[in-house]
C-alpha positions in Angstrom: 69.4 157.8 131.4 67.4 154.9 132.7 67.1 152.7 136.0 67.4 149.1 134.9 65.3 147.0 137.5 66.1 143.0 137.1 63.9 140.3 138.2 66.5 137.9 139.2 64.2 135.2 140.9 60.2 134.9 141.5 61.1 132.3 144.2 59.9 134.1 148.0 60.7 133.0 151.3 57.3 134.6 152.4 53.6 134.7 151.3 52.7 138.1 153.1 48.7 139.0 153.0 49.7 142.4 150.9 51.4 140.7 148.1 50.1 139.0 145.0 53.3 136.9 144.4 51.6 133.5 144.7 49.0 134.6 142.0 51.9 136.3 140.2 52.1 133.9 136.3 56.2 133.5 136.5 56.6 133.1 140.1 58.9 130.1 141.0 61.5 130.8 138.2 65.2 131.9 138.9 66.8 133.8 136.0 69.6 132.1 134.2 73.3 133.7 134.3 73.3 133.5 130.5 70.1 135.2 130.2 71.8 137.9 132.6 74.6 137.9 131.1 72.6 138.6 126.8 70.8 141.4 128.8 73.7 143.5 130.0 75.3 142.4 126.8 72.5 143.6 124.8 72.2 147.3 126.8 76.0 147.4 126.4 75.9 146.9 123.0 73.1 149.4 122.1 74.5 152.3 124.2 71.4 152.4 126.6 72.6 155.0 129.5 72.0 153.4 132.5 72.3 155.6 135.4 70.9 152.6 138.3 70.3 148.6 138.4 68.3 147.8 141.2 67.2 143.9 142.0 63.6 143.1 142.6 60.5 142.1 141.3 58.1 139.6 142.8 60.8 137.5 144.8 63.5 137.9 147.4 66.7 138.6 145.5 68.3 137.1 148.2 67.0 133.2 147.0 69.2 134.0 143.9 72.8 131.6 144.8 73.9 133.9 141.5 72.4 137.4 142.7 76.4 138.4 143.9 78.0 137.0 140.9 75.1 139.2 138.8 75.6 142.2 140.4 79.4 141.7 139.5 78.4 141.6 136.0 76.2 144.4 135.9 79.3 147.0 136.6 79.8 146.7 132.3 76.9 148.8 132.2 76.1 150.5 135.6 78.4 150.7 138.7 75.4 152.0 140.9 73.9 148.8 142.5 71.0 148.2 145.1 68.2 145.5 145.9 65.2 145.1 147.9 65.2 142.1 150.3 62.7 141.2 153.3 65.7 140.3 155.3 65.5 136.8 156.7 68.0 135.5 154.2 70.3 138.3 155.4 73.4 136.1 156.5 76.3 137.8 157.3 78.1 136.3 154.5 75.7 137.6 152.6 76.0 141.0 154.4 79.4 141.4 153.2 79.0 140.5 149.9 76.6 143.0 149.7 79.1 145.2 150.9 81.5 144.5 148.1 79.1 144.7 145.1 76.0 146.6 146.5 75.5 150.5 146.5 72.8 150.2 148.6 70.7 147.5 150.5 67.1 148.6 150.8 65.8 146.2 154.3 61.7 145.8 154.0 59.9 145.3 157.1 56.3 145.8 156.5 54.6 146.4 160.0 53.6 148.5 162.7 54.9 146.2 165.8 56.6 142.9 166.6 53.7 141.2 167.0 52.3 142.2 163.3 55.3 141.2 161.7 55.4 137.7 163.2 51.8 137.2 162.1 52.4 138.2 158.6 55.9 136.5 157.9 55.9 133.4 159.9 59.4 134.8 161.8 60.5 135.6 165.2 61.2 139.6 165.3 63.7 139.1 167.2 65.8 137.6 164.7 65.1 139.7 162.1 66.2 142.7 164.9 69.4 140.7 165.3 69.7 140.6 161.3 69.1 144.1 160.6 71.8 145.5 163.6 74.5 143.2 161.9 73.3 144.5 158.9 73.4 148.0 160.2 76.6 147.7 161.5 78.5 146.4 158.3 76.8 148.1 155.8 76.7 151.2 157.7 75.2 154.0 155.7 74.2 151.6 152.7 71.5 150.1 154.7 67.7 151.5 154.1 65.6 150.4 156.6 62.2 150.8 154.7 59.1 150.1 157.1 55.5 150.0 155.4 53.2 151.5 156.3 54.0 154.1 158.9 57.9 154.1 159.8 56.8 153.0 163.6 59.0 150.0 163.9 62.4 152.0 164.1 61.9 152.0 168.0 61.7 148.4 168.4 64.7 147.7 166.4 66.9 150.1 167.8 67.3 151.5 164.3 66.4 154.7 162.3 63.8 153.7 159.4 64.0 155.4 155.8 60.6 157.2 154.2 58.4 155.4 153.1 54.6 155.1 152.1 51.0 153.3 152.9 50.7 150.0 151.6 49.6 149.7 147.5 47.2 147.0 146.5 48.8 146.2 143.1 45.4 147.0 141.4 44.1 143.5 142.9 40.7 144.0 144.8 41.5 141.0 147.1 44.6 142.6 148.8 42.5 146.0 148.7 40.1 144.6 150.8 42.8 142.9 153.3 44.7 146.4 153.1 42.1 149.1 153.2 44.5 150.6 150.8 43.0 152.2 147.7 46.4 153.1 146.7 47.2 151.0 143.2 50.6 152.3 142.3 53.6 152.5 144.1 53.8 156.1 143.7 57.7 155.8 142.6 57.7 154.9 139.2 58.8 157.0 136.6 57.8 156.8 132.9 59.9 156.9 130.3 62.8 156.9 132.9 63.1 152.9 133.7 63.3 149.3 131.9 62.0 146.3 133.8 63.1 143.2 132.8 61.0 140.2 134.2 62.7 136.9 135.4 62.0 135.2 132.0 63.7 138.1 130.1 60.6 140.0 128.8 60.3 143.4 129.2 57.9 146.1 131.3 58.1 149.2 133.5 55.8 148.5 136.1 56.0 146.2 138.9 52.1 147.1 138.6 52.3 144.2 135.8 52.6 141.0 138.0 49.4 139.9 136.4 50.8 140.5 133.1 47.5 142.9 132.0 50.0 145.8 130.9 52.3 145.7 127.8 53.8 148.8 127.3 55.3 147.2 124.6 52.5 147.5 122.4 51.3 150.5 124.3 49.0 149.9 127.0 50.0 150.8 130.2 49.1 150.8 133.0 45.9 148.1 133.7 45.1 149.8 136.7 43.4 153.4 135.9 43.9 154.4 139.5 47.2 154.3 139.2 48.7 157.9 139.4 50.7 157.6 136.4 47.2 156.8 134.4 46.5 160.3 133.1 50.0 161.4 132.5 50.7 157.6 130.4 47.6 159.1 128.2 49.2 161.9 127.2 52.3 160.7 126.4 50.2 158.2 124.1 48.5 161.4 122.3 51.5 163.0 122.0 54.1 160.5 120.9 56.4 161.3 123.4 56.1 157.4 123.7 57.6 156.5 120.3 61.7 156.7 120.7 61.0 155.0 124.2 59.2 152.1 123.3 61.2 151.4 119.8 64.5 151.2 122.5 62.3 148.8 124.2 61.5 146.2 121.4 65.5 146.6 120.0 66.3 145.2 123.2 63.5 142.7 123.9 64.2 141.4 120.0 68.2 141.1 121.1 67.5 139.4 124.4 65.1 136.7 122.7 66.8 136.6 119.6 69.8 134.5 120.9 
């Protein structure tokens, strides 16, 4: 069985120093319903076991007017739903929505102290405190509080934070330097055990790929040979443990594109 991870927008409400999204090739693009709608369609009609769909990618889901009515969809394949937002969209409307078609609601706050994260996202902390206890206190236990890089913030927010792990650089020397990270991958990622689809419908497994230098498709994956994956991708390659995997991948990518 697979997680399905959907790109449904490359629009971002931020442009934090640790992310590559304004270099990223497809950013400012929202995906269409009807391209939603041929990819579910598509995974439906060629049996893929799906066991999670999880929203993200390089955007904030939550810029998606269509991410609810998506998620809706998504239940013909998968009924175990989740996304990743940076919170400052978080209305409570939105809250409860999330409530109705969300199995989880993973809440990014990438700093050490209030200060930190007003620097790097151009917000007042203490709004995004105010959103995450309303968020807290309707989604209860579906809220994640994820705080990069050390889990500190939890005492400033009045909240407990999930685990989490040091910033990655995305394999781009420029947010190395600005990091001090020399962590490439995510650390998360499983081969063989997820389908990415960007926001224009084309298909990866690494979110490693915002520069579009990986194409598993035709088998080269990942760009980044730090990555921890790197040696283990190899093998697979030698082995052709690969093959099944990858012809799933262009049935589906041929089906999505070929409507």
């Amino acid at each position: 069985m697979y997680d399905l991870v959907i790109e449904p927008t490359s629009y971002c409400n931020q442009s934090c120093y640790f992310c590559p999204q304004h270099k990223y090739r497809l950013r400012n693009k929202t995906m269409s319903m009807e391209m939603f709608k041929v990819i579910i369609d598509s995974i439906y009609d060629m049996r893929i076991p799906i066991k999670l769909i999880n929203f993200s990618g390089m955007g904030e889901p939550l810029m998606d007017d269509l991410l609810f009515e998506k998620a809706k969809y998504a239940r013909k394949v998968c009924t175990k739903i989740e996304f990743y937002t940076n919170g400052a969209l978080f209305t409570e409307k939105k809250m409860k929505l999330s409530n109705e078609t969300m199995n989880r609601v993973y809440f990014s706050i990438h700093t050490d102290t209030p200060a930190e994260y007003e620097k790097y996202s151009g917000n007042k902390f203490e709004k995004i405190k105010k959103i995450a206890r309303s968020a807290n206190r309707i989604l209860g236990s579906k809220l994640i509080i994820l705080n990069y890089p050390h889990g500190s913030i939890g005492r400033h927010l009045g909240l407990p934070t999930g685990p989490t792990h040091p910033f990655h650089n995305w394999g781009d020397e420029e947010i190395s330097k600005r990091t001090g990270s020399k962590m490439s991958g995510c650390q998360f990622c499983g081969i063989l055990e997820a389908i990415k689809v960007r926001v224009d419908g084309t298909i990866s497994t690494c979110a490693n790929d915002w520069n579009i230098k990986n194409d598993i498709l035709n088998r080269k994956f990942p760009a980044c040979r730090t990555c921890y994956n790197y040696k283990h991708f190899k093998s697979m390659i030698s082995d052709h443990r690969f093959n099944d995997y990858i012809k799933m991948l262009k049935g589906l990518q041929k089906r999505i594109h070929g409507h």
